[in-house]
N, C-alpha and C positions, 0 to 999 in steps of 0.2 A: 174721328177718335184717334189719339196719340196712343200705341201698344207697344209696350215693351215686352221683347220675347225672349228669357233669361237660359241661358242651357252651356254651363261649364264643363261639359264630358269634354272630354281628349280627343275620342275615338268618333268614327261612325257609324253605327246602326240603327235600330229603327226608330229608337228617342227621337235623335237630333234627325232625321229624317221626316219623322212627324212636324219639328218644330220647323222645320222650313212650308214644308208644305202650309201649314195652317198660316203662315206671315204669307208666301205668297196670295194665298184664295184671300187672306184678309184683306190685302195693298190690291187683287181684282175689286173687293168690293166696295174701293174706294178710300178708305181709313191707312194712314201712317202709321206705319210699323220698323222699329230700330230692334237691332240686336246686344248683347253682350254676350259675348262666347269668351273662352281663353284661348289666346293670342297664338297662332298659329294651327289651330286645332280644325277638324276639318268641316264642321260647320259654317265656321268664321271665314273660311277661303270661298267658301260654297255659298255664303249671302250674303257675300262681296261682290263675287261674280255676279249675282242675281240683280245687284244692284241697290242693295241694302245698308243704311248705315250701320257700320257694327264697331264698338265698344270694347273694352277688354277688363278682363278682371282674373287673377289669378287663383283665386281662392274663395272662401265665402265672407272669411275676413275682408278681401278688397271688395268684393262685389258690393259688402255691406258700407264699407266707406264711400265707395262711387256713387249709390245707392241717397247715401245720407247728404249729399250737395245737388244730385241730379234726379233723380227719383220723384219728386215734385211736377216735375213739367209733363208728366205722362200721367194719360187718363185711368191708364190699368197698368198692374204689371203683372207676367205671366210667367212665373217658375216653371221649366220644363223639369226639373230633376230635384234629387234631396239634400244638393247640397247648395243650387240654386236657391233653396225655400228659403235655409236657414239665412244666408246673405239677404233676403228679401223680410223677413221677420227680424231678425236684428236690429236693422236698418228704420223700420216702421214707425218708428216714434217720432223719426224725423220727417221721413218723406209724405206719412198720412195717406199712403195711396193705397189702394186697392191690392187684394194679391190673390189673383187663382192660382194653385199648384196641379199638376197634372199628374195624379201618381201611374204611372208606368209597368210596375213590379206588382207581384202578387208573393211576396216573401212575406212571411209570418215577424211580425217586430216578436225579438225574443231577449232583447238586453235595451235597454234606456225608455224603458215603456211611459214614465213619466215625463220624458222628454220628447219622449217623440207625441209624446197627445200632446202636451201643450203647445210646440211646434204648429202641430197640424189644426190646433184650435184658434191659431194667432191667424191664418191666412183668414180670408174673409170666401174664397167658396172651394173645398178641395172635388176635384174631378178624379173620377176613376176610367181607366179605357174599355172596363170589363166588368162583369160583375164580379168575378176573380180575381179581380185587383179593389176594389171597394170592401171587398170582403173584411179586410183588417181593421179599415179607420173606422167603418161600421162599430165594430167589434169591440172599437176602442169610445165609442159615442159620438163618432165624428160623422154630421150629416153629409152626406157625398153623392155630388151628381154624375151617372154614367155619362159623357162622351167620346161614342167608341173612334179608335184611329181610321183613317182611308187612305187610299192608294188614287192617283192619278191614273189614267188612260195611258198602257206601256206599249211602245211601239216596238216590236221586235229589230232586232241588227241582225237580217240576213246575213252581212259580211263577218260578223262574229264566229254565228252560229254554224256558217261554211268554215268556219280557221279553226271551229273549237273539233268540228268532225275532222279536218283532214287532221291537223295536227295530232290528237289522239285517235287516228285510223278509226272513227267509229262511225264511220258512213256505212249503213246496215244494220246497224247496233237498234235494240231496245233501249232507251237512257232511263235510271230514275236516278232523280236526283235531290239533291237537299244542298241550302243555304245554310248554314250556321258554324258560330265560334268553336273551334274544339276545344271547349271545358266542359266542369263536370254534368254543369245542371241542363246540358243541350244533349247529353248521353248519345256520342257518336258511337259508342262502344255497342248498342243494340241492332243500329242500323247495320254496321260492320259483320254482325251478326247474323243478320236477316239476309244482309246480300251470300255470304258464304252458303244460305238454306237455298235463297233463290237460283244461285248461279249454278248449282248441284243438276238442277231438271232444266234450267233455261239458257243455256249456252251465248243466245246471242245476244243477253241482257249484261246492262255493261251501270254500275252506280259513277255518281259524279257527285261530287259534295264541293262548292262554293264557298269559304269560308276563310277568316287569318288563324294562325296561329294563336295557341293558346295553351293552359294547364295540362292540356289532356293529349296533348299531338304528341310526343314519343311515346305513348302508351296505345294511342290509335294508329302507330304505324308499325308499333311494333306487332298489333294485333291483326293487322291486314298482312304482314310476312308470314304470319304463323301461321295462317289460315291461307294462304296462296293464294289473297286478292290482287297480288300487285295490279295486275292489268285487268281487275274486273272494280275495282273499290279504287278510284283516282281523286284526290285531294289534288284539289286546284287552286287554294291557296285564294287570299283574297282576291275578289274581284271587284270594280265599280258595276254598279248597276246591273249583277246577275241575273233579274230577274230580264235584262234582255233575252238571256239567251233560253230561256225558260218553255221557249215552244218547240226547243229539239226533245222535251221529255215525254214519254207517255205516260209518267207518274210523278207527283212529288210527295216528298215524307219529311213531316217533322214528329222528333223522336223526344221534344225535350221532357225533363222530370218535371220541368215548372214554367210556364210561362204566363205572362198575363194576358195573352191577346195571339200573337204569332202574325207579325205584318207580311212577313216572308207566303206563307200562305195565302192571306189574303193578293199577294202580289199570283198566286200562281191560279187560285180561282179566277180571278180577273182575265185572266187570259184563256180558261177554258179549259184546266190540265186538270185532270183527276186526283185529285189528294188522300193523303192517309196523315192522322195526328195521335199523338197518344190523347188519352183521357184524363185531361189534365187545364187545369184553368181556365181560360178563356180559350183553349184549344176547342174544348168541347163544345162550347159556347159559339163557337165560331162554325163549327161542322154538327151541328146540330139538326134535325131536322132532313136530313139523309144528303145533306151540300157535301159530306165525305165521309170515309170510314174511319173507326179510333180505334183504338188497340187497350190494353193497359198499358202504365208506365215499366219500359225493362222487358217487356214480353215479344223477343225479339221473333218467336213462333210464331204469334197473333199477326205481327209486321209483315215478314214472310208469306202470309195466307194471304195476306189483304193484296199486297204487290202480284201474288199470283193471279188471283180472282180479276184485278184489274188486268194485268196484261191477257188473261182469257177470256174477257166477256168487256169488247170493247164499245158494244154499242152501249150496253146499262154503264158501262165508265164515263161515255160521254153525254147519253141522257143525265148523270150527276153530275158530270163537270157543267154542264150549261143550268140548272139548278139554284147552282155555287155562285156561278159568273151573272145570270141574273141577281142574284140577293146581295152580293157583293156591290153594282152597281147600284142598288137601291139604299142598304144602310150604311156604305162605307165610300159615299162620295162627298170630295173632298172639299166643295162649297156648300155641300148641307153642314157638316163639320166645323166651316169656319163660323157660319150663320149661326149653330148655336151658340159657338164659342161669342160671337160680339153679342147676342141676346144677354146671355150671362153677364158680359163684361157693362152693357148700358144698364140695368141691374143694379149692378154694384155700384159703377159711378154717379147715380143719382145723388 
């Protein structure tokens, strides 16, 4: 099968992270898979290296003209993002092919509601990663198949994870830690919070947050001064591949207000670490069934009790971590994943 795998973000996180992953498990299972990313962006560098042909398109305007000459020669194509779609539905008149979207997000459409259903009524199967991201097109009449994201088998970087302690002197340290952007809807501002309640009774507990910049970073730095985290609450600034370093923690937290899935999680169940989520999207979805603790959203006291409870009852932390890390293994492996995705995609191209 000929698969086109469409995803014009800039950036990288766990979108275009999925959308690699699923071209590689597809090209194991035999099937031809190209790219279009935008040109310099770090997907496009990233399944170049993997050994990928990759395409470029600036916009959804170009995508939809590359689209309307090229788009024909491939059996499917597969919008990873929303502005992928529109380039792929634009386009459709001419190319006649196939278009799954993969919607990623659990945001409430609340302006161009007529636009965004017909949009999403023009692809021919939209995918949700959660039932919290389905929740909308639902909502809106759009029939929508769940397939959730996976994480590949992560091999830890002792020599990392040795630079990450000596360098921030944290050899003896508790770590908990968290992955994510400092903006608003990832509320580092809770977790900030939580650590000032924990570090109060737990002295040798030290947070570490993984993340780039973003909206919300002088107000999350000015709030770890004010609260005298400097050397307990450490912004380490983007990393590659953080979830290597992910087995120095005895906890991980994600805090956000909105998520549709949380890949950063599944990366840390994977490896066996005891997690805390707020109650929220596909978080809950995800840690459902006692694989981890939730909190409410903003309940940065609830956060604080959970981080305790885990660092003092670490046998029941790790009879849930291994829970987590079995179920994780079983719905969130990344050739069951692609296997539905070419089901779907033989389907359509009939």
């Amino acid at each position: 099968m000929e698969i086109l795998q469409i995803n014009l973000e800039k950036g990288w996180r766990g979108g275009e992270r999925q959308t690699l992953l699923t071209a590689c498990a597809q090209r194991d299972l035999g099937h031809h898979v190209e790219f279009i990313c935008r040109a310099g962006a770090e997907l496009s560098l990233k399944a170049r290296e993997a050994g990928f042909t990759v395409h470029h398109a600036r916009s959804a305007l170009s995508l939809a003209s590359w689209l309307a000459f090229n788009g024909a020669r491939f059996d499917i194509l597969h919008a990873q993002t929303a502005g992928s779609v529109t380039g792929a539905v634009l386009s459709k008149p001419l190319h006649r092919r196939p278009i799954v979207f993969s919607r990623r997000t659990d945001f409430p459409v609340k302006t161009g509601k007529f636009l965004t259903r017909l949009k999403w009524q023009s692809v021919d199967q939209l995918v949700a990663i959660s039932q919290a991201a389905a929740s909308e097109p639902r909502r809106l009449g759009i029939t929508t198949l769940i397939i959730p994201s996976a994480t590949l088998t992560i091999f830890p970087d002792t020599d990392r994870i040795n630079s990450l302690l000596s360098t921030h002197a944290l050899t003896g340290k508790r770590l908990v830690g968290t992955s994510a952007v400092l903006k608003p809807e990832k509320d580092p501002f809770t977790l900030i919070q939580a650590a000032a309640r924990v570090c109060q009774t737990h002295p040798d507990v030290v947070f570490v947050h993984w993340g780039a910049d973003g909206p919300s970073s002088m107000a999350a730095r000015a709030r770890i001064a004010e609260l005298g985290l400097e050397k307990k609450y450490l912004l380490l600034g983007f990393q590659k591949n953080p979830e290597q370093l992910y087995p120095a923690l005895s906890a991980f937290v994600l805090c956000s207000i909105s998520e549709a899935l949380g890949s950063s999680l599944l990366d840390a169940m994977s490896l066996g670490i005891p997690v805390i989520g707020t109650n929220t999207g596909g978080i809950k979805e995800v840690l459902a069934e006692g694989r981890g603790l939730l909190a409410p959203v903003g309940d940065a006291a609830a956060i604080a009790q959970h981080i305790e409870w885990l660092l003092s009852h670490p046998a029941s932390a790790q009879e849930m971590a291994a829970n987590a890390k079995q179920y994780v293994m079983s719905e969130h492996d990344v050739h069951k994943m692609a296997q539905k995705y070419l089901m779907l995609y033989a389907n359509l191209s009939r």
